[in-house]
C-alpha positions, 0 to 999 in steps of 0.5 A: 500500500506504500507503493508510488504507483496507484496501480500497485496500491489498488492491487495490494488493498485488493489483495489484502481483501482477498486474504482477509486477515484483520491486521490489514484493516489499520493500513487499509483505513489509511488507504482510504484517504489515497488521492487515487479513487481506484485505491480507495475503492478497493480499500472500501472494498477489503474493509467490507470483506473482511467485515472490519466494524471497527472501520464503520464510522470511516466508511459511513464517511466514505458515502459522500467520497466524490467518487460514484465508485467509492460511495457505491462500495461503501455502501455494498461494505457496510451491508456486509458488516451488517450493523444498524449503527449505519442506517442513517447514512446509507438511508441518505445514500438512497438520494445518491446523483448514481443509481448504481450508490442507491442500488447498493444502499437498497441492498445493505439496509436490505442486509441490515434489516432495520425498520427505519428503512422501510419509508425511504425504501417504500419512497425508492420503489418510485426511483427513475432507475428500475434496477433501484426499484427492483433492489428496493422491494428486494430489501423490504422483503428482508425486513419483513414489515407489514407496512411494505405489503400494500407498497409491494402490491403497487410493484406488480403494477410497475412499467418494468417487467422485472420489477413486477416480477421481482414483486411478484415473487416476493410477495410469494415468499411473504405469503410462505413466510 
């Protein structure tokens, strides 16, 4: 990570991702303040790997990165860490310019599985983006709420065949569920 190439030091966090071995977790946080985005993407993404909670309020941080690339990592690291500490910033994460951030915000509070998700996830059913859309109902079926079912149904009414899809088959897990 101390290499003078951007190119050796995205690979190096890429790598130390890939091991996964927690003593990486103090050089990658340094790493993220690398005026390379490349770098800083890949050390997001180690960090979430390896499931570092310690780096949660840094990558909470890393939501507003200037890079779309970053942010969206960022969000798709602390789904996989999984705490509900981060719930707010992935919720204003929903109002990302790129649907590809708002994707991935869907997804981890999908993962998190907090109720205070469930109004901003209802509101993303009506995002621009289909694939937010479909992530979206995705992410409330995880969480289970009784006040995502009416919201749920209007989806099978969506523009998009995979977002009815998507609420069609969701709505059959529920039913099981």
């Amino acid at each position: 990570l101390g290499d003078r190439r951007a190119s050796a030091r995205s690979g190096a966090a890429l790598a130390l991702g890939q091991i996964g071995d927690r003593r990486a977790v103090a050089p990658l946080l340094d790493a993220m303040s690398d005026e390379y985005s490349s770098v800083r993407w890949r050390a997001v993404q180690a960090l979430g790997v390896i499931r570092a909670e310690e780096a949660q309020e840094t990558l909470g941080a890393a939501l507003t990165d200037e890079d779309w690339a970053v942010r969206r990592e960022a969000c798709i690291a602390l789904g996989l860490i999984g705490s509900g500490a981060v719930v707010k910033p992935l919720i204003e994460a929903l109002k990302d310019g790129y649907s590809s951030v708002r994707r991935a915000a869907c997804e981890a509070l999908g993962r998190i599985g907090a109720e205070a998700a469930v109004a901003p996830l209802i509101r993303s059913l009506r995002d621009e983006d289909w694939a937010v859309r479909r992530e979206a109902c995705g992410a409330l079926v995880r969480i289970r709420s009784d006040a995502a079912v009416e919201p749920l149904l209007r989806s099978l009414r969506d523009r998009d065949a995979f977002v009815r899809a998507a609420g069609a088959e969701i709505l059959g897990w529920i039913d099981k569920g």
